[in-house]
LUMNURO-187203 format. One line per field, with one value per residue (C-alpha): y negated, x, z negated. Coordinates in Angstrom, 1 decimal. Example, Ala and Ser with C-alpha at 12.3 -4.5 7.8 and 13.67 -1.06 7.14 Angstrom:
% residues 2
v [4.5, 1.1]
u [12.3, 13.7]
w [-7.8, -7.1]
This chain:
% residues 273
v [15.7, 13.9, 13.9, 13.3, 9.9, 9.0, 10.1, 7.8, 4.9, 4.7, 5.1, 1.9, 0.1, 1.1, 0.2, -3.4, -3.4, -6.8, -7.3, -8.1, -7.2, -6.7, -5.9, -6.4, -4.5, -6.7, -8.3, -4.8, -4.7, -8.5, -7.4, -9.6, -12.7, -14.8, -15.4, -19.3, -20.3, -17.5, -16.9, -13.9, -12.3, -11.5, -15.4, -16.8, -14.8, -15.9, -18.9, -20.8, -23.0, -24.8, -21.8, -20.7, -22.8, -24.6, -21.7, -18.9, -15.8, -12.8, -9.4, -7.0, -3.6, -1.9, 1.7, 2.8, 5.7, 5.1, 7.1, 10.0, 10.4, 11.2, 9.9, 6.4, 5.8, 2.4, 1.2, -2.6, -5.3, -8.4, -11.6, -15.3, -17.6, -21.3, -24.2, -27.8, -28.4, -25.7, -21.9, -19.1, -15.7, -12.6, -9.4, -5.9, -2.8, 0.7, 3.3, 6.2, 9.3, 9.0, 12.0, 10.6, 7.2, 4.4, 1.1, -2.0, -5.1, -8.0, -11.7, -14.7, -17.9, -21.3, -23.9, -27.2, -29.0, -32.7, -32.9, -31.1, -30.4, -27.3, -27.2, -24.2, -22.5, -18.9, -16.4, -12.4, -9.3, -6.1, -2.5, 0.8, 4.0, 6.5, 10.4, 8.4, 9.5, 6.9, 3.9, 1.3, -1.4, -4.9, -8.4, -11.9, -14.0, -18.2, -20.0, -23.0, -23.9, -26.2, -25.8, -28.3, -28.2, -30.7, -29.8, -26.3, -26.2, -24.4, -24.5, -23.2, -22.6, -21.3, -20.3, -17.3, -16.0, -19.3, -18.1, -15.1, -12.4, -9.4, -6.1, -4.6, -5.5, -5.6, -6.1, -9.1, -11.3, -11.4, -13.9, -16.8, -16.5, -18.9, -17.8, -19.9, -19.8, -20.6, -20.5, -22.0, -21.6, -20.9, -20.6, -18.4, -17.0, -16.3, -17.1, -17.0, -16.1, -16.6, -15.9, -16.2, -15.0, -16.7, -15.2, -16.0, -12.9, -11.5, -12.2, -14.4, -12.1, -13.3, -11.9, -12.6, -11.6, -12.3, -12.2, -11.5, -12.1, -9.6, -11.4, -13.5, -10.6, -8.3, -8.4, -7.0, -7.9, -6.8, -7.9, -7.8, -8.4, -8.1, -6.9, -4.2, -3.9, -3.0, -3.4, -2.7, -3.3, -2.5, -4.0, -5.8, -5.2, -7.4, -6.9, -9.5, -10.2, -7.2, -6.3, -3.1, -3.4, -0.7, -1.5, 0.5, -0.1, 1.8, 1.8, 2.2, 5.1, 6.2, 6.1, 4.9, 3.5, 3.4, 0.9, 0.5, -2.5, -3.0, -6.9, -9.2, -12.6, -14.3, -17.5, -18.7, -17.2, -20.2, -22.2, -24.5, -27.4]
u [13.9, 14.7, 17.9, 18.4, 16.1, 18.8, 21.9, 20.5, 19.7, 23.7, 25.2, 23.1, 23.9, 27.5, 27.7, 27.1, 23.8, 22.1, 18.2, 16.4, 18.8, 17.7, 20.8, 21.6, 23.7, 26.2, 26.4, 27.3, 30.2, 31.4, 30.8, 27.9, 29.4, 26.9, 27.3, 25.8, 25.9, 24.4, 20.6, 20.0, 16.9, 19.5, 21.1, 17.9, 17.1, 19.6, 21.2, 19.1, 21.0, 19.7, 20.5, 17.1, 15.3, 11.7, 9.2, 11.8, 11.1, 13.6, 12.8, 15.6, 14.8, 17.7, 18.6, 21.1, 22.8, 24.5, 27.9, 26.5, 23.6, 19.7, 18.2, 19.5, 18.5, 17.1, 15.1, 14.5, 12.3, 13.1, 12.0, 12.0, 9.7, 10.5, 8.0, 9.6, 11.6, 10.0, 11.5, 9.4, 11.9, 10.5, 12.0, 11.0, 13.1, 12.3, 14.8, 14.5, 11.8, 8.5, 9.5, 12.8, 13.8, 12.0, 13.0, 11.1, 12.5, 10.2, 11.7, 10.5, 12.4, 10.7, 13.2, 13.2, 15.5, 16.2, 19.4, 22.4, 20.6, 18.3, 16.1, 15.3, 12.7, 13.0, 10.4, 11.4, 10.4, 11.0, 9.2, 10.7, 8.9, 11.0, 9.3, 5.7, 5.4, 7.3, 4.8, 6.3, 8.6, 7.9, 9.9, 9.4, 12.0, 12.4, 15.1, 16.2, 18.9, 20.4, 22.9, 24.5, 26.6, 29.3, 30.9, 32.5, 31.5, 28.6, 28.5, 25.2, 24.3, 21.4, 20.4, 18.4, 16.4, 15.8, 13.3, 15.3, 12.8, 12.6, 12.1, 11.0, 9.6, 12.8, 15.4, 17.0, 16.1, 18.1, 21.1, 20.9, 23.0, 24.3, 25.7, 28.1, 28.2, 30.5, 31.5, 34.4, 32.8, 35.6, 32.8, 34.0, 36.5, 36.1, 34.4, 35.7, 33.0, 33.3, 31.1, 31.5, 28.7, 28.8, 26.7, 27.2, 28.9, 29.9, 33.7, 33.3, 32.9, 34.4, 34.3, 35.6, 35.2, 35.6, 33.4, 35.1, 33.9, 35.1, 33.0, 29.5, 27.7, 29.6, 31.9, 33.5, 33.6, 35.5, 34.8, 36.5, 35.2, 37.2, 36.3, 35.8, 37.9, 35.4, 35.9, 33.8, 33.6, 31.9, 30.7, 27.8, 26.3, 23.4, 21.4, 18.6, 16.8, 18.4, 21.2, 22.3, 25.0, 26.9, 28.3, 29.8, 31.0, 33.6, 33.4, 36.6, 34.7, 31.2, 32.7, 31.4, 28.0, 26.9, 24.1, 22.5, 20.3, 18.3, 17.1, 14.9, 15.0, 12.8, 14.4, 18.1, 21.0, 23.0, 23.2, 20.0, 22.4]
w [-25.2, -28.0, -28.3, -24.7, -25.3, -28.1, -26.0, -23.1, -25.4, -27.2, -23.5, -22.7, -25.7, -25.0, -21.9, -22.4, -20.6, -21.3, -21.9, -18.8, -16.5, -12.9, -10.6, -7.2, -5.1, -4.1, -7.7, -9.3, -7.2, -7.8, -11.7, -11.7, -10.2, -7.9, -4.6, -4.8, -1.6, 0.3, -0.2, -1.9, -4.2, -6.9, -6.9, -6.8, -10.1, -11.9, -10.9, -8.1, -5.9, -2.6, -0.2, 0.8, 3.5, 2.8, 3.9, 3.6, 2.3, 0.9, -0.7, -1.4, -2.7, -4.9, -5.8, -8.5, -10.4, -13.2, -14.8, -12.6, -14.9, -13.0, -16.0, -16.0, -12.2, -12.0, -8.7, -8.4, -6.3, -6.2, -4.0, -3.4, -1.6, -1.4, -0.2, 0.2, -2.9, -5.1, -5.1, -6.6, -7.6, -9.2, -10.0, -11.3, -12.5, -13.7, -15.0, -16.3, -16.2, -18.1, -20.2, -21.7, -21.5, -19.5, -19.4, -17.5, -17.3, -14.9, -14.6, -12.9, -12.2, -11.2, -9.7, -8.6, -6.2, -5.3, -2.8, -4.8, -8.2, -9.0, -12.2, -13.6, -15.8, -16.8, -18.2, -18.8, -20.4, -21.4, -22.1, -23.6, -23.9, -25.4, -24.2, -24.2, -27.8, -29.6, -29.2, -27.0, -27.4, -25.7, -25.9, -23.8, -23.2, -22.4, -20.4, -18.7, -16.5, -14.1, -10.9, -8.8, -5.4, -3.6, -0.6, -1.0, -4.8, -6.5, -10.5, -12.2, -16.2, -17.6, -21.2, -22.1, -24.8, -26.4, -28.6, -29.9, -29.1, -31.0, -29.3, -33.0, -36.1, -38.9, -35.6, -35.4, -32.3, -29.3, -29.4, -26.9, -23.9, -22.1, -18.5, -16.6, -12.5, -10.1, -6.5, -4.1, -0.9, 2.3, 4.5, 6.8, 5.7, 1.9, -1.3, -4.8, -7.5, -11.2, -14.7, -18.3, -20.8, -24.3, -26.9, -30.7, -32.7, -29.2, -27.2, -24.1, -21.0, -18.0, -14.7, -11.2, -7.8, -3.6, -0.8, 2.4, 5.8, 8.6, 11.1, 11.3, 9.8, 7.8, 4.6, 2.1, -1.7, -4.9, -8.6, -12.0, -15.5, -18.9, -22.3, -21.2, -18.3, -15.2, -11.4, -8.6, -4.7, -2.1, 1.5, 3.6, 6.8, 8.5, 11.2, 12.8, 9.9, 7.9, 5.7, 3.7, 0.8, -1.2, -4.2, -6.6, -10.5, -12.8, -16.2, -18.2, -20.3, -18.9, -14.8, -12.3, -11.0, -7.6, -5.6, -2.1, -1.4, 1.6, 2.1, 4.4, 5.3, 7.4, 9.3, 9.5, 7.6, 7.2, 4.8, 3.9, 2.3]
């Protein structure tokens, strides 16, 4: 059991997998680009735009295997509620079973928004119980962040771990990261979606993707990120108040990863702005 706990904890660190993360369907597959001008739990997580309507409420519920591998299954809630010019997000991920490797990652995101310009306050955390004999392992984390849209143009950065937390005694802290968002909205025909992570000591990651609409309710999307090289895909469906995604994510070494997300949104699903 041990071993396992350790195999499962260098596949993570290997695979690039950042603190805090809480995925989304349709971002695994656009390799973690944001789709800003489309309401959605995962965007309002991590880079909060104006897209969700005053009284509008979203939850998405997300499901994952990773590299083919039970043990690193991760299931995911995540929802947004927004009142006037104030949006509320929250998010919570588990992965793992109890008796190896468990991993719990909660965020919340506070945001602001007066016409095109979004404020944004971010708080995070982290537990790890390795086989529930280990002790556990707990980290908070600060942010802040601001987006701002024009026409067909979304840009969005935040900065995370401010406060450099330290998931150990004798660890260095976490590095701050600052994420850059951004979005060329075709409305309906397509949207192009870019990201680049800066973190001191660590190469710039930059990733790209597409969202492609078939019609008024479904799409296709692709993504692409370097260093490492990873792509993904997958597509959307909606229905009424509904939509289901699949996404899916290949790894250059551990292979591929594989998501379905079911969401609901009360009101409208065009855009707020």
């Amino acid at each position: 059991m041990k071993l396992t706990s350790i195999i499962i904890f260098v596949l993570l660190m290997a695979s690039g997998l950042s603190a805090y993360d809480i995925e989304g369907g349709r971002q695994a597959g656009m390799a973690g680009t944001v789709l800003l001008s489309k309401p959605s739990a995962y965007g309002l997580l991590n880079c909060p735009t104006n897209s969700l309507r005053s009284k509008q409420f979203i939850i998405e519920s997300v499901v994952s295997r990773k590299y083919g591998l039970a043990d690193l299954d991760q299931v995911s809630i995540l929802a947004a509620y927004r009142s006037k010019k104030i949006t509320c997000a929250f998010g919570f991920s588990q992965m793992g079973p109890p008796d190896y490797y468990t991993e719990k990652n909660i965020r919340a995101v506070l945001s602001y928004h007066q016409n095109s310009i979004t404020a944004i306050l971010i708080t995070s955390g982290r537990l790890i119980e390795i086989g529930g004999k280990f002790g556990k392992l707990r980290a908070a984390s600060a942010g802040l962040g601001i987006s701002y849209h024009k026409d067909n143009f979304y840009f969005g950065i935040t900065v995370d771990d401010l406060n450099r937390p330290e998931i150990a005694r004798n660890v260095d802290g976490e590095n701050m990261k600052v994420n850059l968002f951004a979005e060329i909205d075709g409305s309906k025909r397509h949207s192009i979606t870019g990201r680049l992570v800066l973190e001191k000591y660590e190469k710039p990651h930059l990733s790209l993707g597409q969202f492609i609409n078939l019609s008024d309710k479904n799409g296709l999307f692709w993504g692409l990120s370097f260093d490492p090289l990873k792509y993904g895909g997958g597509f959307e469906i909606e229905y009424r108040k509904f939509s289901i995604v699949y996404g899916v994510s290949h790894h250059p070494v551990l292979g591929f990863s594989h998501y379905i997300s079911l969401t609901f949104l009360t009101g409208r699903r065009d855009k707020a702005n």
